[in-house]
OpenMM code with the backbone's topology and positions (N, CA, C; nanometers):
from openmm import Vec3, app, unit

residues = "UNK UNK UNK UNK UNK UNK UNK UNK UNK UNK UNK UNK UNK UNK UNK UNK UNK UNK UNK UNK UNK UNK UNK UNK UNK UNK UNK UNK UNK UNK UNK UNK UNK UNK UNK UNK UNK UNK UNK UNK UNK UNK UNK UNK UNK UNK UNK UNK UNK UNK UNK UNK UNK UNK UNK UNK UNK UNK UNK UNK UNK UNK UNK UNK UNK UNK UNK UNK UNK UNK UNK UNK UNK UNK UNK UNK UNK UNK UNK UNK UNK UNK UNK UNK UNK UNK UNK UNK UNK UNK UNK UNK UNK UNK UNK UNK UNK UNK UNK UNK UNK UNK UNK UNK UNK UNK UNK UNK UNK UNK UNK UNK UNK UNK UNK UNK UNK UNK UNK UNK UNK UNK UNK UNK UNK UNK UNK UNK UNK UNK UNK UNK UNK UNK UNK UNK UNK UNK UNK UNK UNK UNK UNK UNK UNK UNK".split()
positions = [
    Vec3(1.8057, 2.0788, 0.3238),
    Vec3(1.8377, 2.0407, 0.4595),
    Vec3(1.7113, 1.9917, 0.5275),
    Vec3(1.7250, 1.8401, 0.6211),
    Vec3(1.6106, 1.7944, 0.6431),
    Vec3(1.5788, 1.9187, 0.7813),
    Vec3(1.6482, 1.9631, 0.8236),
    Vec3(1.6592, 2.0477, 0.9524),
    Vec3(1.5816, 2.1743, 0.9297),
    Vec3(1.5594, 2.2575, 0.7935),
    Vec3(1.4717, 2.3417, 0.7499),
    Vec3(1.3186, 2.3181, 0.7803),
    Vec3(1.2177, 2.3956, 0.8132),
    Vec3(1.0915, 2.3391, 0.7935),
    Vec3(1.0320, 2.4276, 0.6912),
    Vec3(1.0528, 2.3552, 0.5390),
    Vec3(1.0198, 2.4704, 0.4557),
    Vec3(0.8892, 2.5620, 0.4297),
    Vec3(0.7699, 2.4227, 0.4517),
    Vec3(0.6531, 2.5319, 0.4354),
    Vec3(0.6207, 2.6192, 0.5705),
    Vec3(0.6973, 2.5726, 0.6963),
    Vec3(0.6960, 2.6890, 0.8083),
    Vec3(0.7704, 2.7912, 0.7616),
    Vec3(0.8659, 2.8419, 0.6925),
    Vec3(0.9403, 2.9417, 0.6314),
    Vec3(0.8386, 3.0299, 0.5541),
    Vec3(0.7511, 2.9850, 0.4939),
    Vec3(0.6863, 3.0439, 0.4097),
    Vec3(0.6205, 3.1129, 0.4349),
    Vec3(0.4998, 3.0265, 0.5210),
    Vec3(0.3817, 3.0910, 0.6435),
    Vec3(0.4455, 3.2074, 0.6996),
    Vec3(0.5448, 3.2011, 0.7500),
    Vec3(0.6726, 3.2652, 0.8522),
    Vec3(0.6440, 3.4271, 0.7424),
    Vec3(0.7330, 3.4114, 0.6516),
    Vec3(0.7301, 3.5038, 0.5596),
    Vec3(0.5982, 3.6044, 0.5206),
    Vec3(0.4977, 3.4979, 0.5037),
    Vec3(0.3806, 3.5376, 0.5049),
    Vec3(0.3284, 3.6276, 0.5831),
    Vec3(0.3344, 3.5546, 0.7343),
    Vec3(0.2312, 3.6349, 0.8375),
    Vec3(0.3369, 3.7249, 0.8818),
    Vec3(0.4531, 3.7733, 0.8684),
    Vec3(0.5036, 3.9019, 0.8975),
    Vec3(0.4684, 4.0109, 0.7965),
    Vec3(0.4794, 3.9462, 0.6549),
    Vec3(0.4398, 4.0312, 0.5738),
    Vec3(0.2909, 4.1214, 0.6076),
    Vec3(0.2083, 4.0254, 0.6245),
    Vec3(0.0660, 4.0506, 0.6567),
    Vec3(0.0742, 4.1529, 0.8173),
    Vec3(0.1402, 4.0899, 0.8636),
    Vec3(0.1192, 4.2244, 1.0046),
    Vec3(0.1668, 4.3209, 0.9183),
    Vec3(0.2806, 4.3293, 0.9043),
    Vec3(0.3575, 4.4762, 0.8254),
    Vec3(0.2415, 4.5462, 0.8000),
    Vec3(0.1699, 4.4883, 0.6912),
    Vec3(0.0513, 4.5492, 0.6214),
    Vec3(-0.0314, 4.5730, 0.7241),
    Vec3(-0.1023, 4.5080, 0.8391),
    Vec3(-0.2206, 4.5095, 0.9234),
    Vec3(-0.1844, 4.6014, 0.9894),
    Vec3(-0.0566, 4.6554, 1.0403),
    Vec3(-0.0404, 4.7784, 1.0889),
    Vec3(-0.0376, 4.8905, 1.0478),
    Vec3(0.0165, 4.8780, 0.8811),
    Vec3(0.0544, 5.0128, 0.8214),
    Vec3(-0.1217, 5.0748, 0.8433),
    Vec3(-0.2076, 4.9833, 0.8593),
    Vec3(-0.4069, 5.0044, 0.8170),
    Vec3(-0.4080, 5.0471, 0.8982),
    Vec3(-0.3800, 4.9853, 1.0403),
    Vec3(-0.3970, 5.0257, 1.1667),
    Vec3(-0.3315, 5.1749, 1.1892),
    Vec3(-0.2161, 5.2194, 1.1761),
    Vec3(-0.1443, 5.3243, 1.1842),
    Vec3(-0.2218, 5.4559, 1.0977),
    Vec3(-0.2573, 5.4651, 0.9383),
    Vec3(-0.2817, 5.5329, 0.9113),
    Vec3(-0.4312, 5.5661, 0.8659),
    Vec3(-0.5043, 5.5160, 0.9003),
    Vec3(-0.6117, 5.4907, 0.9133),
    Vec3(-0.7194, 5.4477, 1.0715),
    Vec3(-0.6421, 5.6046, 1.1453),
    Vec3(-0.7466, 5.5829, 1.3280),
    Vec3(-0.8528, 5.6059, 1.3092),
    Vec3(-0.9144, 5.6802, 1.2362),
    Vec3(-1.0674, 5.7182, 1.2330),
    Vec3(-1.1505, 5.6001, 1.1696),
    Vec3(-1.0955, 5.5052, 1.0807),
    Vec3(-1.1891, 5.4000, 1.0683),
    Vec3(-1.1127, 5.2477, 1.0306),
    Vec3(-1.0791, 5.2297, 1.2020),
    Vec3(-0.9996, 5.1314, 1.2657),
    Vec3(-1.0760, 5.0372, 1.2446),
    Vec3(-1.2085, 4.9870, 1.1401),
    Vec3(-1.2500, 4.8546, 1.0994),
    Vec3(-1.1584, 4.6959, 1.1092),
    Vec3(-1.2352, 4.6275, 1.1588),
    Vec3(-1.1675, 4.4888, 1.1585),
    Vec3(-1.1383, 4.4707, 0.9861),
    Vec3(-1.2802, 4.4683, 0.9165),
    Vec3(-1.2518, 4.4248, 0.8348),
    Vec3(-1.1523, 4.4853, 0.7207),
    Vec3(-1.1163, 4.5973, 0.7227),
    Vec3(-0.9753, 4.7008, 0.6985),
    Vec3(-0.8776, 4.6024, 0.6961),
    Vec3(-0.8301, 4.5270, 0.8375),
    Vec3(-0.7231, 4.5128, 0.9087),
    Vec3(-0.6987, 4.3640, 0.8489),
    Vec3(-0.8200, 4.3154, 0.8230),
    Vec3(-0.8177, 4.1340, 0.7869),
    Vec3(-0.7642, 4.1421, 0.6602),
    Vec3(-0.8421, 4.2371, 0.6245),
    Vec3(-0.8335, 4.2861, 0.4313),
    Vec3(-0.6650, 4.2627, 0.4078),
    Vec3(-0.6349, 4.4022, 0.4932),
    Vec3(-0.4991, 4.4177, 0.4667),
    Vec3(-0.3746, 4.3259, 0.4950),
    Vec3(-0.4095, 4.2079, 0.5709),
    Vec3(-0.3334, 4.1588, 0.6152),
    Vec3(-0.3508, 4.0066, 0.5142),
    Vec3(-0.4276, 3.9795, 0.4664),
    Vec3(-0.4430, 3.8494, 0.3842),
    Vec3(-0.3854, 3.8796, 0.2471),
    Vec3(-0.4189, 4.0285, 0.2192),
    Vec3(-0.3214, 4.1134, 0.1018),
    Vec3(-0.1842, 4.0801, 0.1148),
    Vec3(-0.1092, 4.1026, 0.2565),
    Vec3(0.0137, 4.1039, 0.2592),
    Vec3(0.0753, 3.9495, 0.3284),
    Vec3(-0.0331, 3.8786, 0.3769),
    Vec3(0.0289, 3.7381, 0.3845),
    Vec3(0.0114, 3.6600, 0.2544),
    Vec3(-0.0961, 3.6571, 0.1402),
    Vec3(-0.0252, 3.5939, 0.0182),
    Vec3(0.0859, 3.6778, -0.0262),
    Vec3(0.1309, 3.8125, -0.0163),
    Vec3(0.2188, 3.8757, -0.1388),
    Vec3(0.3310, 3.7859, -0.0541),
    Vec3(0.3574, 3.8084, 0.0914),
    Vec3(0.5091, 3.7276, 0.1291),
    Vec3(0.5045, 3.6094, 0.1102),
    Vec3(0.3929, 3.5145, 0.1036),
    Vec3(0.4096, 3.3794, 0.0628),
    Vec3(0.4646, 3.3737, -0.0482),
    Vec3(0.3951, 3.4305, -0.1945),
    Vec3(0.4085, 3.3808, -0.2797),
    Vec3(0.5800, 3.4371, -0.2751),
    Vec3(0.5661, 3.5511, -0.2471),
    Vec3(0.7136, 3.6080, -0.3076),
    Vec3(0.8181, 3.4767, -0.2146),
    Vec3(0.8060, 3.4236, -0.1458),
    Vec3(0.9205, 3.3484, -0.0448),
    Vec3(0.8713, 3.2366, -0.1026),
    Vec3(0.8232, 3.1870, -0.2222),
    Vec3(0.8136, 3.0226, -0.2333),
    Vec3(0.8944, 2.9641, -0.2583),
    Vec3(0.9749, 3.0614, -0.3723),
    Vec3(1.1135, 2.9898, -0.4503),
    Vec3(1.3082, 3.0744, -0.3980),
    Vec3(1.2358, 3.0786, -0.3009),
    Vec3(1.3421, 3.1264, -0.1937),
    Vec3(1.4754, 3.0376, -0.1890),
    Vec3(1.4562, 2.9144, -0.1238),
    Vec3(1.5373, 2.8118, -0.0821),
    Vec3(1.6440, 2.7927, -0.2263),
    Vec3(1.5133, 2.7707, -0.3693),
    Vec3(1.6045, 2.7177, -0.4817),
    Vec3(1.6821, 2.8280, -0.5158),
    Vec3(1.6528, 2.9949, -0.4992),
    Vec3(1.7415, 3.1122, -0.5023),
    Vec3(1.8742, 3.0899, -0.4344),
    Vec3(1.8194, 3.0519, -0.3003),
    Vec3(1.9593, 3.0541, -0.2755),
    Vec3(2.0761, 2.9548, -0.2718),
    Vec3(2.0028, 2.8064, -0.3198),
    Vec3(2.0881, 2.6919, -0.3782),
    Vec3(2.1399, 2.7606, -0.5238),
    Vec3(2.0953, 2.8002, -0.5484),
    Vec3(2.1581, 2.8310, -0.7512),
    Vec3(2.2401, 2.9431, -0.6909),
    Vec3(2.2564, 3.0125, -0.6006),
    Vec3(2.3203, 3.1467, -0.5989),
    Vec3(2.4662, 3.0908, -0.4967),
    Vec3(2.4338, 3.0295, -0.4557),
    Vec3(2.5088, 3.0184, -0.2959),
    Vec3(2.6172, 2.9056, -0.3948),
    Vec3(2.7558, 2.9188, -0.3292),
    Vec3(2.8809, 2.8397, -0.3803),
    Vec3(2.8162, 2.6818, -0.3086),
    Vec3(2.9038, 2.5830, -0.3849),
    Vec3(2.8920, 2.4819, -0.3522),
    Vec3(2.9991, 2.3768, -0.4260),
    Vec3(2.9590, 2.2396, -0.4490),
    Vec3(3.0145, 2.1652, -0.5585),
    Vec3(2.9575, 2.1352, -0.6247),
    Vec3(3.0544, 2.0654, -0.7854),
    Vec3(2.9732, 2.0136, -0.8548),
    Vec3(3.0205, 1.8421, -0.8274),
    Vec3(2.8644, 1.7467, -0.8529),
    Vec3(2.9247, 1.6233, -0.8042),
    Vec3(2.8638, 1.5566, -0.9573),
    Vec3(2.8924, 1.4624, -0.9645),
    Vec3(2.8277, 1.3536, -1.0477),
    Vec3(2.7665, 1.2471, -1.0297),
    Vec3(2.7368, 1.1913, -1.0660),
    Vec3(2.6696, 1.0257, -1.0214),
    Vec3(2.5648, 0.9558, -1.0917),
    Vec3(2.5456, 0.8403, -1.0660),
    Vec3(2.3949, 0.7740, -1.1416),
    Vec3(2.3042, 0.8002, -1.0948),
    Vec3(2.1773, 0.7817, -1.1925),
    Vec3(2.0392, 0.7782, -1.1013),
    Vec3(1.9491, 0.7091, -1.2012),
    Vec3(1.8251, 0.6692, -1.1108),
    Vec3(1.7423, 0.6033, -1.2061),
    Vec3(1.6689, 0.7372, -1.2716),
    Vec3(1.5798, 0.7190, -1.3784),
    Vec3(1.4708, 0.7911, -1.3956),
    Vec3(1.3408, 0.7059, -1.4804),
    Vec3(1.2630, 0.8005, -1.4910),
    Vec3(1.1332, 0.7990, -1.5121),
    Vec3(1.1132, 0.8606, -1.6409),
    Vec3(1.0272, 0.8180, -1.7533),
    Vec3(0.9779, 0.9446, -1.8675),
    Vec3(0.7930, 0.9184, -1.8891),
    Vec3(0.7710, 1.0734, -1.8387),
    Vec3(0.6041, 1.0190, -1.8173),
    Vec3(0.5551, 1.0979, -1.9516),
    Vec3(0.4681, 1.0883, -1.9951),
    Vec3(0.3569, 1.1588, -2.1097),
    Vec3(0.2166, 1.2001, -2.0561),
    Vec3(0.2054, 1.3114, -2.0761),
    Vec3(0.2394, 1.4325, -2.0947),
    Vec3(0.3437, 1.4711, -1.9702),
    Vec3(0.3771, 1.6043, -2.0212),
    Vec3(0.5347, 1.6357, -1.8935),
    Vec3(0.4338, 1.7508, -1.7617),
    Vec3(0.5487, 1.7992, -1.7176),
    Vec3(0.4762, 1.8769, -1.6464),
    Vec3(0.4075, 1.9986, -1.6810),
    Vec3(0.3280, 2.0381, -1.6003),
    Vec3(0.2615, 2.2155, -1.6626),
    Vec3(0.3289, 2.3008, -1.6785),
    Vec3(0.2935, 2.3760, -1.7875),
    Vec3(0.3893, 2.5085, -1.7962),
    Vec3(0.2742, 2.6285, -1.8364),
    Vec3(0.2461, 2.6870, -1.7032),
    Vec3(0.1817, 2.8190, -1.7048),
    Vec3(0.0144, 2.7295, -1.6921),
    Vec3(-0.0514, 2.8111, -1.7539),
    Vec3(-0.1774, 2.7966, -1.6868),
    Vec3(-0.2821, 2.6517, -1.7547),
    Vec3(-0.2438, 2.6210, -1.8829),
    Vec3(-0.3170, 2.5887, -2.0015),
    Vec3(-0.2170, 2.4634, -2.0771),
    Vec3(-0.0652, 2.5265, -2.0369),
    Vec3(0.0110, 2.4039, -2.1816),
    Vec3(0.0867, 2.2977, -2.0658),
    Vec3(0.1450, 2.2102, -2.1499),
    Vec3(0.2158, 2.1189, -2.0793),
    Vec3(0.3171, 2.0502, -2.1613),
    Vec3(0.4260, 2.0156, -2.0956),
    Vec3(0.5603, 1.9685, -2.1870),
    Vec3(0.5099, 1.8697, -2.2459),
    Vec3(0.5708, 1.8435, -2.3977),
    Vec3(0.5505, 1.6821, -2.4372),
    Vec3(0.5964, 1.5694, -2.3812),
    Vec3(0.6973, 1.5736, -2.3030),
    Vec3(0.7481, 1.4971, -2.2114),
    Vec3(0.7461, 1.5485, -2.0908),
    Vec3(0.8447, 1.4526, -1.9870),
    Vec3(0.8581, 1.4680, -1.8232),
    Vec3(0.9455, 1.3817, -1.7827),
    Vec3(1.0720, 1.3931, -1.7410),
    Vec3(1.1733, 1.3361, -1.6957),
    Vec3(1.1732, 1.3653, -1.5643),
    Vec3(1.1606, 1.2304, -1.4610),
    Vec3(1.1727, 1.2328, -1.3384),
    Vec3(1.3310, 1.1565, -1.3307),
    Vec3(1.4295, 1.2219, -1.2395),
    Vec3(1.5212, 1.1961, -1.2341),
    Vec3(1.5401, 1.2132, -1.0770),
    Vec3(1.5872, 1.0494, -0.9981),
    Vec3(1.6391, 1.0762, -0.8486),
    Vec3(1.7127, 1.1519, -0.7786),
    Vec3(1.7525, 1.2553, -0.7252),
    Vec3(1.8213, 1.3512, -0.7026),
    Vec3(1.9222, 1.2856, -0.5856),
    Vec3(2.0336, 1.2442, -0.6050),
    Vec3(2.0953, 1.1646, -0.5148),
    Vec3(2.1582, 1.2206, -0.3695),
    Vec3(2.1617, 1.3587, -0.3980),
    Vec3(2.1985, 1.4171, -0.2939),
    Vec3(2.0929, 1.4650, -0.1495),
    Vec3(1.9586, 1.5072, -0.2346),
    Vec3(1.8301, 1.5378, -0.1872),
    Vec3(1.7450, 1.3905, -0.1343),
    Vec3(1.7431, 1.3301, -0.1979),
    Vec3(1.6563, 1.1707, -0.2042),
    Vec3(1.5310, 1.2349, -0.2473),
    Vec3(1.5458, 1.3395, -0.3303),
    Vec3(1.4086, 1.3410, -0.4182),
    Vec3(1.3730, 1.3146, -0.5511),
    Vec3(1.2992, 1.3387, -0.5963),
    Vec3(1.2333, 1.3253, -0.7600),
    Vec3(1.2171, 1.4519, -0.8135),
    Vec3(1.2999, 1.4802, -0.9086),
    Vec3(1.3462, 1.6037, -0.9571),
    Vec3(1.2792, 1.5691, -1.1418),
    Vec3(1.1484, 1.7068, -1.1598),
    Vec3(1.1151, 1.6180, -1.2904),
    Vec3(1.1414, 1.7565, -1.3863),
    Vec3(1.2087, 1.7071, -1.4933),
    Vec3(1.2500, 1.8019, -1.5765),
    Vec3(1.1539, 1.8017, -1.7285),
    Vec3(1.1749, 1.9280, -1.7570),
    Vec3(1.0730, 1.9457, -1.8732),
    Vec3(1.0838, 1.9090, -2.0239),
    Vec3(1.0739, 1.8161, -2.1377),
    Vec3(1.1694, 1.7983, -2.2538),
    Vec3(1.0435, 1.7498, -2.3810),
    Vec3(1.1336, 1.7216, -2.4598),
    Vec3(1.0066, 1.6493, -2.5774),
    Vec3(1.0506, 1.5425, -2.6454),
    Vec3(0.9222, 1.4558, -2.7303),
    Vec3(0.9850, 1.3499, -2.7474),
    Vec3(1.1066, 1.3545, -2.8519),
    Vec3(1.1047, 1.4203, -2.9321),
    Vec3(1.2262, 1.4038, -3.0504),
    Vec3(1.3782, 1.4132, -2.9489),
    Vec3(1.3734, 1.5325, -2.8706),
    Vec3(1.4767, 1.5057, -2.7620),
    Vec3(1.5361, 1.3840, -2.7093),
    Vec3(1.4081, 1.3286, -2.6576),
    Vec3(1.4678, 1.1633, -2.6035),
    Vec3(1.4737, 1.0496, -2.6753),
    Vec3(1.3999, 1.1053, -2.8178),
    Vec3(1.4386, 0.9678, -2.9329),
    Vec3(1.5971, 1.0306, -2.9575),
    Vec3(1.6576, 1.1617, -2.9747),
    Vec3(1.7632, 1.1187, -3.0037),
    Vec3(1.8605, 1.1207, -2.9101),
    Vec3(1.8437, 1.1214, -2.7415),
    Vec3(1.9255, 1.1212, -2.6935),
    Vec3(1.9452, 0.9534, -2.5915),
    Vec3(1.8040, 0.9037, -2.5514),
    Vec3(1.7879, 0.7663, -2.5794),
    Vec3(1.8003, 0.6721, -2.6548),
    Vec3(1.8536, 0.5592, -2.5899),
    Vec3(1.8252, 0.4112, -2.6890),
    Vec3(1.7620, 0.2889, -2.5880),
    Vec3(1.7504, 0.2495, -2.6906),
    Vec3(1.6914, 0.0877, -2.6108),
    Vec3(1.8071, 0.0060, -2.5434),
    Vec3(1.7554, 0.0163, -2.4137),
    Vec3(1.8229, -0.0634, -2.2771),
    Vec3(1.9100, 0.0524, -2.1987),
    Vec3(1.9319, 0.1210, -2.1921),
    Vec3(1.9815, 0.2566, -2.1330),
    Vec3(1.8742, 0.2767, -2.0136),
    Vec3(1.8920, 0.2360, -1.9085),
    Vec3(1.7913, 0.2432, -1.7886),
    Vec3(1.8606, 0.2998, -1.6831),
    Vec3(1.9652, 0.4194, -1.7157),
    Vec3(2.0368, 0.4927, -1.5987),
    Vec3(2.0561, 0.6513, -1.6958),
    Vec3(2.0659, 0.6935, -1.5634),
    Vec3(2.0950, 0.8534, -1.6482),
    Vec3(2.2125, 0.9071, -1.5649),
    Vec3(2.3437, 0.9748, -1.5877),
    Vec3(2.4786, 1.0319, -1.5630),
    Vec3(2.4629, 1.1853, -1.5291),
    Vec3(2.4107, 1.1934, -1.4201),
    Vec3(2.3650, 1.3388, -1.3826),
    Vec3(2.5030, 1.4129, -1.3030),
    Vec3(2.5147, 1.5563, -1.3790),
    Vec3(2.5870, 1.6655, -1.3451),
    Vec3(2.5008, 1.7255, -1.2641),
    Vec3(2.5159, 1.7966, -1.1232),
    Vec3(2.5119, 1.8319, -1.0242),
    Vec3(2.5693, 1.9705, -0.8827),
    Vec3(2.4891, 2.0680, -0.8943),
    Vec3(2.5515, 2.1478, -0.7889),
    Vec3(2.4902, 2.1550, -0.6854),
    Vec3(2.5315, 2.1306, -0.5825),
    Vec3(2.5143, 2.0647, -0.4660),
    Vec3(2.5441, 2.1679, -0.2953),
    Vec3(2.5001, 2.2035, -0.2098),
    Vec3(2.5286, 2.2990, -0.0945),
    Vec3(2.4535, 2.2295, -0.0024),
    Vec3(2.4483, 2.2789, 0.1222),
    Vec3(2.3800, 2.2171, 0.2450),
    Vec3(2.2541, 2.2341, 0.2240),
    Vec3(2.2035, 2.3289, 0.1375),
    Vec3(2.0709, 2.3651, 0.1673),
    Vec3(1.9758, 2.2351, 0.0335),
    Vec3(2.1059, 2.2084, -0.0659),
    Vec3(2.0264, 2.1395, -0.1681),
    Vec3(2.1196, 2.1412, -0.2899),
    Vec3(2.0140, 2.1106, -0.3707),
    Vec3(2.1317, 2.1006, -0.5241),
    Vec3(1.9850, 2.0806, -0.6492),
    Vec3(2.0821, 2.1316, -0.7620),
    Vec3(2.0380, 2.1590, -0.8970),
    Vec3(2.0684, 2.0887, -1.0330),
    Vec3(1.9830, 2.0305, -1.1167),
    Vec3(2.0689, 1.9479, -1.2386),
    Vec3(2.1603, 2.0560, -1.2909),
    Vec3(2.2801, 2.0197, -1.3495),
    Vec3(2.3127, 2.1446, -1.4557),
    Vec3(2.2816, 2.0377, -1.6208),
    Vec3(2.3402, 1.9004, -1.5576),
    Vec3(2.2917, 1.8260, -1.7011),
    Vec3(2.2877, 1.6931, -1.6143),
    Vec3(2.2440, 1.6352, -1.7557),
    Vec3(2.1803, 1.4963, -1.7962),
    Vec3(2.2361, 1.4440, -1.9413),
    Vec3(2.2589, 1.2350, -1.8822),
    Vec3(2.2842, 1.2036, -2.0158),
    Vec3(2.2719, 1.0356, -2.0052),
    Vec3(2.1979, 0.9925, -2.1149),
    Vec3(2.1535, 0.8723, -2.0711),
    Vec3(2.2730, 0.7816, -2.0943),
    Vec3(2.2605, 0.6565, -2.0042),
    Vec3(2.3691, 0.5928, -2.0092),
    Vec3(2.3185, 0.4670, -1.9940),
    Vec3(2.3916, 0.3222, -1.9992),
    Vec3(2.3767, 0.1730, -2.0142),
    Vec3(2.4230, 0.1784, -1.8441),
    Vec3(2.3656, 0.1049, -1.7832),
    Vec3(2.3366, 0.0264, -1.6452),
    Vec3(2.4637, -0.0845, -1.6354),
] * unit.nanometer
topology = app.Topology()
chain = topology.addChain("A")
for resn in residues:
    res = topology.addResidue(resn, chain)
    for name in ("N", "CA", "C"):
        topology.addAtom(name, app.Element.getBySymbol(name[0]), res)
């Protein structure tokens, strides 16, 4: 939803988390009511709610009812794909238009995958789709002739 402001959600999440914490310091700890206690504790608890609220929104698109739609889209296949974890990275990278979102949705794959699920001149892909106000998810993909 363009009406969400997602990385304000986050922050949001964050700096309550972080008071939570800056008080629990403050509360049980009167005899040595240090600032730097209070900063400590509170940058502790504004990354833990960030990170924990990042993948919030896509929780509750995959969880939350909706439809399933279909449709075309262009895509993209880049080399190397995207990261996975700290060090590796997919052999491929499928960027696929998300028609409902108007974004670039890039999925993770390898090449033997798209030699056998590609051919030459196939410049559209037949994307399966679940879809809610807040957003939507591939469920599949399948290349198709234009």
């Amino acid at each position: 939803m363009a009406s969400i402001p997602e990385w304000m959600t986050y922050i949001t999440a964050g700096s309550i988390a972080g008071l939570i914490l800056a008080a629990r310091v403050t509360y049980y700890r009167p005899t040595g009511k240090t600032p730097i206690y209070i900063l400590e504790s509170f940058g502790v608890g504004f990354t833990l709610g960030f990170v924990c609220s990042l993948h919030i929104y896509d929780v509750f698109v995959y969880l939350s009812p909706g439809e399933i739609i279909q449709y075309k889209s262009e895509y993209e296949v880049v080399f190397p794909g995207p990261a996975i974890g700290k060090s590796s990275r997919c052999e491929a990278g499928l960027w696929i238009k998300d028609l409902h979102t108007k974004r670039w949705i890039q999925l993770c794959t390898n090449k033997s995958a798209l030699y056998n699920q590609r051919k030459q001149g196939m410049d559209a892909v037949w994307v399966t789709a679940h879809t809610n106000k807040i957003g939507s998810y591939i469920i599949e993909y399948q290349f198709i002739f234009k």
